[in-house]
Every structure is written in C-alpha cells, then in structure tokens.
C-alpha beads as a LAMMPS data file, in Angstrom:
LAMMPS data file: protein, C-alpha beads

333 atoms
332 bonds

1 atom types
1 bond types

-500.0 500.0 xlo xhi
-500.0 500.0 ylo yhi
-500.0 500.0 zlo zhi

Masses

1 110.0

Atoms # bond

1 1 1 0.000 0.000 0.000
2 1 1 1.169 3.097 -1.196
3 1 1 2.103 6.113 1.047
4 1 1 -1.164 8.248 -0.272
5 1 1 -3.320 4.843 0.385
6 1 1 -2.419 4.885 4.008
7 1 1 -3.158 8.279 4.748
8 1 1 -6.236 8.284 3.231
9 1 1 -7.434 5.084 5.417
10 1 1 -5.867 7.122 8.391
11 1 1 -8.563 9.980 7.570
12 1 1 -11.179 7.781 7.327
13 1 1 -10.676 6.110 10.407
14 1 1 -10.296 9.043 12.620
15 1 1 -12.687 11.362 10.676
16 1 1 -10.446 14.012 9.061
17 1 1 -6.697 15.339 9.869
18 1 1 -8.371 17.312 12.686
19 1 1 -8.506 14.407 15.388
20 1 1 -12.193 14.196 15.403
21 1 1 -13.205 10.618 15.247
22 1 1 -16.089 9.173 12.587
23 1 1 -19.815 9.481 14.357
24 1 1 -18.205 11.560 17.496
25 1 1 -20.045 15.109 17.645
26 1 1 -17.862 17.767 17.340
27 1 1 -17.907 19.670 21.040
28 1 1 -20.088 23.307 21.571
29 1 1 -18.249 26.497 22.564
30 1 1 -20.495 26.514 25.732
31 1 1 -18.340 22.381 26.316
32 1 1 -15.055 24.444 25.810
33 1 1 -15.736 26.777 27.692
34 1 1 -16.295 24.539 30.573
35 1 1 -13.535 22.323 29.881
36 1 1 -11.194 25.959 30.368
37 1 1 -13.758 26.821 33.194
38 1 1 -12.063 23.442 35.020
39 1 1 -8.538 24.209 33.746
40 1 1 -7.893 27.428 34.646
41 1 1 -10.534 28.885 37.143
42 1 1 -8.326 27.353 40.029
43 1 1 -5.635 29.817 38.762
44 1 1 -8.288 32.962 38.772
45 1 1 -9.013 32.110 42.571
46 1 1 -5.938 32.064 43.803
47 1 1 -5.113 34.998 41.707
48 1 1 -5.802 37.845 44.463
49 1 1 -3.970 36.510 47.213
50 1 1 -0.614 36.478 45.049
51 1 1 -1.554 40.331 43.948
52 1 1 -2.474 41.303 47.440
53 1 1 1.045 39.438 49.118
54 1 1 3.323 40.802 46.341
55 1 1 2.133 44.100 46.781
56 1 1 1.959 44.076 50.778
57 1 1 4.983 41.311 51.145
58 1 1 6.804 40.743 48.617
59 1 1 7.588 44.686 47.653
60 1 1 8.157 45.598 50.916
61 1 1 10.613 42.429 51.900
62 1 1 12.235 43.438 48.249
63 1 1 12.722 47.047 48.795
64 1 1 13.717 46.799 52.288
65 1 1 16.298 44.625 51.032
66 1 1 17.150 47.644 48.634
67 1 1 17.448 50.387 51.703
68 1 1 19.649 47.727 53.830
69 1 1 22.189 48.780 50.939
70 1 1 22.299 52.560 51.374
71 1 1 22.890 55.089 54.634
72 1 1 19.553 56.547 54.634
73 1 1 18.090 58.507 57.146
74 1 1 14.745 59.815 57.836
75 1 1 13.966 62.821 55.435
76 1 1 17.106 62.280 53.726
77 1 1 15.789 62.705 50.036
78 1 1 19.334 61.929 48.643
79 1 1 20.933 58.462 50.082
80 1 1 24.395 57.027 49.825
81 1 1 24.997 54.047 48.490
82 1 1 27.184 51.883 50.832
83 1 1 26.913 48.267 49.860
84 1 1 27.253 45.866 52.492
85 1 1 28.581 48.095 55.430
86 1 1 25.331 47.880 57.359
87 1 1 26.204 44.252 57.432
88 1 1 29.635 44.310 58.087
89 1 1 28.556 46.633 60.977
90 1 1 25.973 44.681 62.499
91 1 1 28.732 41.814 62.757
92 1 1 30.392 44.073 65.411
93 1 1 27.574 45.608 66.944
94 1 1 27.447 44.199 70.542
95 1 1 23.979 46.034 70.856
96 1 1 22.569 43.691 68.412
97 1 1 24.193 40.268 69.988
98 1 1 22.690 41.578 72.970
99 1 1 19.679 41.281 71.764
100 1 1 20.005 38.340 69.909
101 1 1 20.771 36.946 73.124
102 1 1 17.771 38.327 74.556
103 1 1 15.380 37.405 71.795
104 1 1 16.789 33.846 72.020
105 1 1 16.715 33.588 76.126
106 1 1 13.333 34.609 76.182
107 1 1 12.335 32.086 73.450
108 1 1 14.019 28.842 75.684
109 1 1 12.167 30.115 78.541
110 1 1 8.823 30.265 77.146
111 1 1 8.338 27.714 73.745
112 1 1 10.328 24.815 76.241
113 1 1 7.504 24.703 79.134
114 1 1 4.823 26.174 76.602
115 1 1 4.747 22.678 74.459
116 1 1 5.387 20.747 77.982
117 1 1 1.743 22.300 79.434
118 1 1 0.379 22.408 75.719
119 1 1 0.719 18.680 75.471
120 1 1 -0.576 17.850 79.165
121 1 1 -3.465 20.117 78.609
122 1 1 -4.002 18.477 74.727
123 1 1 -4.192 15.383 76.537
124 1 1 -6.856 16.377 79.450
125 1 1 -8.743 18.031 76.608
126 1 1 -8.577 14.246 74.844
127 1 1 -10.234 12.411 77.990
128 1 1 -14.664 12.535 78.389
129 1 1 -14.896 15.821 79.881
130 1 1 -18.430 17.333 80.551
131 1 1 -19.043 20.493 78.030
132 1 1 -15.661 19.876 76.716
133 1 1 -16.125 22.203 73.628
134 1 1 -16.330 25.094 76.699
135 1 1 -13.325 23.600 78.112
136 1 1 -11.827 23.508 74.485
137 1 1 -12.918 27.802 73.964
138 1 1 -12.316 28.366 77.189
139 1 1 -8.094 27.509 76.730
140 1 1 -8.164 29.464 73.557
141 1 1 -9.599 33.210 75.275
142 1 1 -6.105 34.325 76.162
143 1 1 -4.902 33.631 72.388
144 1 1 -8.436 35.823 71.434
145 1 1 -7.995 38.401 73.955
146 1 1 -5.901 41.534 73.117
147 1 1 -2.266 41.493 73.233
148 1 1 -1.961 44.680 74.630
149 1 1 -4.652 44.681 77.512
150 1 1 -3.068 40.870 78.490
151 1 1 1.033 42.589 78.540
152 1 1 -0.278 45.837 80.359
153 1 1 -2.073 43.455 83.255
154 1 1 0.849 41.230 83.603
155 1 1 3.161 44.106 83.776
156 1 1 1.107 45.275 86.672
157 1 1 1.519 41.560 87.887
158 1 1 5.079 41.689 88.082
159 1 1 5.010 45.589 88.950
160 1 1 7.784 45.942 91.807
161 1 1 5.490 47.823 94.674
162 1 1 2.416 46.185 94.019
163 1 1 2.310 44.205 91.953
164 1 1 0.670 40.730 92.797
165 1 1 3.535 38.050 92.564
166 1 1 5.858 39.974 94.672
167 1 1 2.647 39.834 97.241
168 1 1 2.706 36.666 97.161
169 1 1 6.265 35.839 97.003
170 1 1 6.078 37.753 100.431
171 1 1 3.193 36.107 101.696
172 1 1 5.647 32.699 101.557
173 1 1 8.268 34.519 103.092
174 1 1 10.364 34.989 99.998
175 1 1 12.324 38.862 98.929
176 1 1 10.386 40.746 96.257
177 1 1 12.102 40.443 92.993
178 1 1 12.309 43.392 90.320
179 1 1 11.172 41.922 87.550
180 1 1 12.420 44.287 85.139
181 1 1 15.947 45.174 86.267
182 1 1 17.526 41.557 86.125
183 1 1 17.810 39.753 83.121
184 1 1 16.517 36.604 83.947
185 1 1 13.650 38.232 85.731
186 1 1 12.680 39.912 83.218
187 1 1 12.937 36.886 80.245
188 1 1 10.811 35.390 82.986
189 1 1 8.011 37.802 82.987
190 1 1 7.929 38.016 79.625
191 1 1 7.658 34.335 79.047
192 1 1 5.075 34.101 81.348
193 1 1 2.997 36.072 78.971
194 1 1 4.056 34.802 75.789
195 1 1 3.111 31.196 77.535
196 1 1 -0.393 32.283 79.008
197 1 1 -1.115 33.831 75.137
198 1 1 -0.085 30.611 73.270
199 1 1 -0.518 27.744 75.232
200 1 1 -4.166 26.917 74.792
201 1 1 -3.314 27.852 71.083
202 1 1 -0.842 25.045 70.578
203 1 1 -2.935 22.678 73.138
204 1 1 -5.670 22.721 70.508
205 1 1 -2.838 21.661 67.305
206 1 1 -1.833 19.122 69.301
207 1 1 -5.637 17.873 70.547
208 1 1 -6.338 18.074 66.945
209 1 1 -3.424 15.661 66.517
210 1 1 -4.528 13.399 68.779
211 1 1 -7.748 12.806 67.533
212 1 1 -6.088 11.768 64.214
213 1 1 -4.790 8.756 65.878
214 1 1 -6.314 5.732 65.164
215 1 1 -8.695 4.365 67.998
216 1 1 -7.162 0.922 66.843
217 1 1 -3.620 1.382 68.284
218 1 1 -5.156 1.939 71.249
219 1 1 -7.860 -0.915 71.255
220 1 1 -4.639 -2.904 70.614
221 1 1 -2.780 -2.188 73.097
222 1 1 -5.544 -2.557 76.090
223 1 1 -5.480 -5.785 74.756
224 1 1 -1.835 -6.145 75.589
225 1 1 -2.297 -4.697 78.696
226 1 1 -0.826 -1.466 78.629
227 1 1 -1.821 0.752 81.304
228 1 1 -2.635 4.447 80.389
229 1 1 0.844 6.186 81.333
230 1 1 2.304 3.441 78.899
231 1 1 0.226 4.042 76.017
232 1 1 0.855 7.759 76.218
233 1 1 4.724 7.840 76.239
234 1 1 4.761 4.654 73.233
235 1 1 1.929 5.128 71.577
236 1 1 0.672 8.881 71.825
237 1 1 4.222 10.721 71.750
238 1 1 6.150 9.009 69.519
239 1 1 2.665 9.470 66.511
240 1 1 2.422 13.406 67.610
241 1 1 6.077 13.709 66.837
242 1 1 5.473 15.387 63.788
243 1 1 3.034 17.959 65.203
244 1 1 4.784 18.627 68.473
245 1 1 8.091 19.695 65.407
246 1 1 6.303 21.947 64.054
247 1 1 4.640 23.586 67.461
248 1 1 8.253 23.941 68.294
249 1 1 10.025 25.534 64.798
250 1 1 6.242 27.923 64.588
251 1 1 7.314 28.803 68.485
252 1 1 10.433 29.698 67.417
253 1 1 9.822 31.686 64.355
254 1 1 7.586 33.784 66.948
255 1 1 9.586 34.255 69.194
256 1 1 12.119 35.668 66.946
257 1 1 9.586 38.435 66.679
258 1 1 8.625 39.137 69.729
259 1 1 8.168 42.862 70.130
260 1 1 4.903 43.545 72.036
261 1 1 5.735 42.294 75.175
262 1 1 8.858 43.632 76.089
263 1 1 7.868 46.827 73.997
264 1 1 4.682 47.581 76.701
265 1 1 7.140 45.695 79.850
266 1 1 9.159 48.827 79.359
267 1 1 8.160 50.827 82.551
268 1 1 9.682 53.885 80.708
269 1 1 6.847 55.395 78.685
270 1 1 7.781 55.156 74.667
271 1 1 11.512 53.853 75.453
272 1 1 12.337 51.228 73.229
273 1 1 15.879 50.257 75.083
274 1 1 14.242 47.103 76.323
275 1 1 15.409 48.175 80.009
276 1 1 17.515 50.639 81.319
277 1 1 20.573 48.030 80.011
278 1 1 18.995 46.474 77.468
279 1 1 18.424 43.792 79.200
280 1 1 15.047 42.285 77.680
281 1 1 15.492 44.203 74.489
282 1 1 14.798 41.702 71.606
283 1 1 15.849 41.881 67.907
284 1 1 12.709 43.754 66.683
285 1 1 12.712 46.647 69.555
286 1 1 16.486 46.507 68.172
287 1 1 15.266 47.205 64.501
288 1 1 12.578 49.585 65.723
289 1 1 14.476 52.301 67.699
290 1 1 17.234 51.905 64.951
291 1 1 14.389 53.026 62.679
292 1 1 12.267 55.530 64.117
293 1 1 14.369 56.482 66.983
294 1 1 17.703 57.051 65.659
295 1 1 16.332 57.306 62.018
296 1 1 18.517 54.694 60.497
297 1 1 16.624 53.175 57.848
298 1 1 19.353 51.000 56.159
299 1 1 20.680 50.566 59.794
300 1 1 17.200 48.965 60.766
301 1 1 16.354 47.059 56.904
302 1 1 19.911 45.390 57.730
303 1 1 18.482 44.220 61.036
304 1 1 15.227 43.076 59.602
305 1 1 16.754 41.404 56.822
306 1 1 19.233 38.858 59.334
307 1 1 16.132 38.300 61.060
308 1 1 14.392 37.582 57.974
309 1 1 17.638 35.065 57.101
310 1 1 17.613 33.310 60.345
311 1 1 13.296 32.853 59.966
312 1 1 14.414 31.133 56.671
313 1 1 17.029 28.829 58.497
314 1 1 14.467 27.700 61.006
315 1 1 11.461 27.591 58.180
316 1 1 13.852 24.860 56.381
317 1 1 14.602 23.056 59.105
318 1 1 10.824 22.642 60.031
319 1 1 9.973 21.515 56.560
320 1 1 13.163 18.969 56.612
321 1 1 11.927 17.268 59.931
322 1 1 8.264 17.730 59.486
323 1 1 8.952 15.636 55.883
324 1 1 11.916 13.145 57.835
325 1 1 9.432 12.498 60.733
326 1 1 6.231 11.988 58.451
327 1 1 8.120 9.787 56.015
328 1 1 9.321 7.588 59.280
329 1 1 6.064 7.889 60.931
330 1 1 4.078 6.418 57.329
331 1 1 6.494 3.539 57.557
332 1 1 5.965 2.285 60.787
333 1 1 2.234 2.562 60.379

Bonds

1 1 1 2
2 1 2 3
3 1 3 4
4 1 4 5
5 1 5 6
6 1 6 7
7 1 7 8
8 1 8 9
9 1 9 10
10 1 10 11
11 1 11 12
12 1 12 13
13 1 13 14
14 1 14 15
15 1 15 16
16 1 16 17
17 1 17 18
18 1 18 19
19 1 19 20
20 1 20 21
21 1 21 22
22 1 22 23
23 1 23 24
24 1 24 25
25 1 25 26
26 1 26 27
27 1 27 28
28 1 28 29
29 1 29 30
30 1 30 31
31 1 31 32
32 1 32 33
33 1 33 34
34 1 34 35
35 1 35 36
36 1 36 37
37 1 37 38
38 1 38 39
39 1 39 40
40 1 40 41
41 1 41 42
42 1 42 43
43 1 43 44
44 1 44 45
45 1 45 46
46 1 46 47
47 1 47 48
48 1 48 49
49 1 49 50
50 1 50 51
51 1 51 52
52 1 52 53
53 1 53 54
54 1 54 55
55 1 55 56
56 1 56 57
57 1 57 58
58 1 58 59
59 1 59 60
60 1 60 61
61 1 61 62
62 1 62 63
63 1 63 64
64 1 64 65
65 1 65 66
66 1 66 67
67 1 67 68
68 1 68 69
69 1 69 70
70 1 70 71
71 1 71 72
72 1 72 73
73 1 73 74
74 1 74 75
75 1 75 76
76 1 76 77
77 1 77 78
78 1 78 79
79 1 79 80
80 1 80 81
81 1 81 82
82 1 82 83
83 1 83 84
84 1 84 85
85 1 85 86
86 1 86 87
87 1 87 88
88 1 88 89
89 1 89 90
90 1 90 91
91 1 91 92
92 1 92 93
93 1 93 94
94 1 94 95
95 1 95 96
96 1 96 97
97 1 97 98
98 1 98 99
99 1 99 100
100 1 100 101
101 1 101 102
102 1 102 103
103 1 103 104
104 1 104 105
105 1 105 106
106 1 106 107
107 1 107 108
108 1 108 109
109 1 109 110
110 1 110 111
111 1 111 112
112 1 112 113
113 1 113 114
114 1 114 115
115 1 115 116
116 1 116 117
117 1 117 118
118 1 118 119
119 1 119 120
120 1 120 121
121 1 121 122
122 1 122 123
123 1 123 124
124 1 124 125
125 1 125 126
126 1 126 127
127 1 127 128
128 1 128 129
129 1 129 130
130 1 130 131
131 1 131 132
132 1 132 133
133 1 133 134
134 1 134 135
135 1 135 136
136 1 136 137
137 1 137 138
138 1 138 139
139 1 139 140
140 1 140 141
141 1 141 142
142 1 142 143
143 1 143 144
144 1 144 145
145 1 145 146
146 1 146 147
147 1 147 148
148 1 148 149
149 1 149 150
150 1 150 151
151 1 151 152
152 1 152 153
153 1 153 154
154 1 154 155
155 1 155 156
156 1 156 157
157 1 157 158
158 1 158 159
159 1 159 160
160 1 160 161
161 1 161 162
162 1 162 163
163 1 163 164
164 1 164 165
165 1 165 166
166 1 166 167
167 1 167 168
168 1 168 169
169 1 169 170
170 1 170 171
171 1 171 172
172 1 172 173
173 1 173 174
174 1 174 175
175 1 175 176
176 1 176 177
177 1 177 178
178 1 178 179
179 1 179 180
180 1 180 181
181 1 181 182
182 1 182 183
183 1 183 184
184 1 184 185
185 1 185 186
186 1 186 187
187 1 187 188
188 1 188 189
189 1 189 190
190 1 190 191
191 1 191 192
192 1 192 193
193 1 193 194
194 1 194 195
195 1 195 196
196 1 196 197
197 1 197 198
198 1 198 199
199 1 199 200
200 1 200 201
201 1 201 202
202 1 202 203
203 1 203 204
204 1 204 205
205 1 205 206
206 1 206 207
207 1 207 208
208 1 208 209
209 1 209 210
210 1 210 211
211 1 211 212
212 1 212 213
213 1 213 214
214 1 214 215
215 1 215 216
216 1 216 217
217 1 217 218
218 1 218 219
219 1 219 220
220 1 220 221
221 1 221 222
222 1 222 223
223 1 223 224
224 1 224 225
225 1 225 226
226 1 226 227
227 1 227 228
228 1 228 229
229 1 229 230
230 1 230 231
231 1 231 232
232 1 232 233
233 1 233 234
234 1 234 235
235 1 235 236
236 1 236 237
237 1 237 238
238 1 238 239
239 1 239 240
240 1 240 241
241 1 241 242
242 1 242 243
243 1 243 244
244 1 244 245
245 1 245 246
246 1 246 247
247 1 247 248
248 1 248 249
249 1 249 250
250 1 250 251
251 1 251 252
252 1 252 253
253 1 253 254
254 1 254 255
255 1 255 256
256 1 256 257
257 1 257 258
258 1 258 259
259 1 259 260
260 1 260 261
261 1 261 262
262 1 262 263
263 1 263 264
264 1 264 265
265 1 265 266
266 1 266 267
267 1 267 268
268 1 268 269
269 1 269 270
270 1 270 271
271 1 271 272
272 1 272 273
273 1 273 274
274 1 274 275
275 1 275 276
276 1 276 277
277 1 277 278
278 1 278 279
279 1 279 280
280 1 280 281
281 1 281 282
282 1 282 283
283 1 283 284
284 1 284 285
285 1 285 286
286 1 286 287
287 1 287 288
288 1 288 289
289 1 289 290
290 1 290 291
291 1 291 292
292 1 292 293
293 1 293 294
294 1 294 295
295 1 295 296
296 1 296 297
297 1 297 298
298 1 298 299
299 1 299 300
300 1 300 301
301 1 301 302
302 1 302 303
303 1 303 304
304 1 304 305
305 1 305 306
306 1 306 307
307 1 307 308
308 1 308 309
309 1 309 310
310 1 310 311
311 1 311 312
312 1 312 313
313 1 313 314
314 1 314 315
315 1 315 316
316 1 316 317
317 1 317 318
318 1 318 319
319 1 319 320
320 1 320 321
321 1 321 322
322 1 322 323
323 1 323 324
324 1 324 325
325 1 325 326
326 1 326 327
327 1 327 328
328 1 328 329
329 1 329 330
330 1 330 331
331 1 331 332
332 1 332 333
C-alpha cells in the first residue's frame, strides 16, 4: 500500500486530519468553555492573594532589602549608596548580639515549658470531659484576647510595689524580685505572657493531633495490657512527633519576633531600650528604635533582613523534619 493509500485510510478512520473521530459530535463552545472553566478557574481564585502578598509582602521584603544597601536617614531625600557596610557593621555591633541573646533567652524560657503544658493540657482536653467544647474555647480566650490589655495586666503583675507576685512571694516569706531590672527576671516575665497567650493555642494543634490517631492502636494495646501512662509515652508521643516539630520551629519563628511584650514591659513610657541596660530588648525593639528612633533606615532594613535570614534557616529546618518524621512515621504505620 502506497504512502497516499495509508493516509487516506488514516482519515477515514479518525474522521479528518483534525482528530475528530467518525460518528463523534464535534464539542459546543459553551463544552469548551467549561472544559477551560475546570482548567484554569483554580488559577483565577488564587489569583488575588498572590496580587495582594506581592504588593503588601513581597515589595516591601524586596525594597527593604534595597534600603539595607544605602545610609539613609529619615527625610534624607538623597541616600548614599554603601553596599554591604550595614552588614559588616551589624557583625560588630554588641547592641545587636545583645539582643540576639535576649530574643533567644526569652524564646528557651517560654516555647520549652509552653509545648510541655500544651501537650498535658491536649491530653486532658482528649479524655470525656463534661461540656468539653467550653473547656476547648475556654483555653483558647487568652490567644483571642488583646495582646496589649493581656502585657499591660501582667506588667502590673510583676510591677515591683504592688504588683501581685511579689505579694505573694512575700506572703511565703520569699524577697520581692524586680522583675524588670535583672535579666533573667525579666525573660521570665515576659515568658510568662508569651506562655499564658499561646498555650491553649498550641494545646488545641496538638488535641487536633490526637484525635487523628487511630482508635485501633489503642484498642490494641488494652489488649496487651498497657496501662494508660504506657500508652501515652509509646503510643501517643512518639505518633504526635510530627506535630509537636512543628509547634516547636512555629514557636520559634515567633519568638524571633517578639516585640509587644517587652515593647509595653518597658516601665519607661515610649523607650524602646528594652530596660535601662537592654536587658530584655529583643531583635525587633532593636530594629525599631534603629528606625524611628535614631532614624537609620538602612541601619534597621539590615536588622530586619538577618532576622528575615535566620526565619528562613528555622522555616527549612521545620519543613526537613516535618517531611523526615512523616516519612518515618508512614512507615511504621
């Protein structure tokens, strides 16, 4: 059979060089249209958010990048371009390992005993509890609660006259402390309210985590006659592993900006020193007085982008064991 013979049976089978086949009805506009309804719509919806974050986050992270480059101060309509020297002074800045040190002292002292109590109280959530959706809203109200009314009453809490711990630290017999003049003291406070703000916040991650167990594991190992304390440390634990990862890297990545807090702590109205030695002052009060108190813009974008650069670090370490632990955890089931 010749090469025109072949082509020509081709056509005739398949109804034409235009991939239509013999009796099949060639398909409406309205059918296309719906068949690029399904393709791309998903595209359209998702559309805004990207607009809306590159003009809100990605610009700003982008030009602040830009500023970190110059010496430019507030007003100053003509910067100078200095390169990397913002960097290269930041390295040396003992200010800004101060509070590094800060930021990361107060972030061991509250995300550490914040997943301990977050798991216990996941876990007392988990049992038959009467009107346990109350129990449930009722360990989420500090999370909903303002920020700023919660860090202005515990500053009053740990006030040094009269404030109410120190009462009671007396009442046992103990010295009053001031809270705000020691370091320690003060990383104290001020993990006492980052805990009492996010702990019935994680508690319900991990709760939710729980509850994704399966009821099996459990049936199976009544039947082997493991008592309840047993089945929580080798059953419950080592399944929530991934969860309790990621409560820890999110902890961290917030506690890198922590700013409120010690911000309102402050017992000097407006200061942003962190304490009259900068003892609580954390990387973001750092970037803000560089900004708007000495009016160093590429000083401050500098600051924000390290910060930014260490976020990254812990993001891809939280993706890396989230994956690791998953991938483990899938196995073994």
């Amino acid at each position: 059979m010749d090469v025109a013979t072949r082509q020509q049976s081709r056509q005739s089978t398949t109804g034409g060089s235009n991939g239509v086949r013999r009796g099949e009805p060639r398909r409406t506009l309205r059918q296309r249209l719906a068949q690029w309804d399904v393709k791309f719509s998903p595209y359209l919806y998702i559309t805004p958010f990207f607009l809306i974050f590159g003009i809100t986050g990605l610009f700003p992270l982008l030009y602040t990048a830009f500023v970190s480059l110059f010496d430019w101060d507030l007003g100053d309509s003509n910067p100078t371009f200095i390169g990397v020297e913002n960097y290269a002074e930041l390295v040396k800045d003992d200010q800004f390992w101060n509070a590094l040190a800060n930021t990361v002292s107060i972030f061991l002292l509250s995300s550490v005993p914040q997943v301990i109590v977050a798991v216990i109280v996941a876990a007392l959530l988990s049992t038959k509890l009467r009107a346990s959706t109350g129990w449930r809203v009722g360990v989420l109200l500090p999370y909903v609660a303002s920020l700023v009314a919660l860090t202005i009453i515990f500053s009053n809490l740990f006030g040094t006259q009269f404030g109410l711990v120190n009462t009671v630290l007396e009442g046992i017999g103990l010295d009053p402390i001031d809270w705000q003049a020691g370091t320690f003291s003060s990383h104290v406070a001020i993990a006492f309210m980052v805990n009492w703000r996010w702990t019935g916040y994680n508690a319900l991650i991990v709760l939710a985590a729980m509850q994704a167990i399966p009821r099996e594991v459990y049936e199976a190992a009544v039947v082997d006659g493991a008592s309840a304390v047993r089945r929580f440390f080798s059953i419950t634990l080592p399944l929530l592993r991934p969860t309790l990862i990621f409560v820890v890297i999110t902890s961290t990545i917030g506690g890198l900006q922590i700013f409120t807090e010690p911000k309102l702590f402050d017992s000097q109205p407006g200061s942003n020193n962190g304490g009259s030695e900068n003892q609580f002052q954390t990387i973001t009060l750092y970037m803000y007085q560089s900004a708007f108190q000495l009016q160093d813009f590429g000083y401050a974008s500098a600051i924000a982008w390290v910060l930014f650069l260490v976020i990254v670090v812990f993001a891809v370490i939280n993706f890396l064991l989230t994956r690791r632990l998953a991938s483990t955890g899938g196995g073994k089931g």
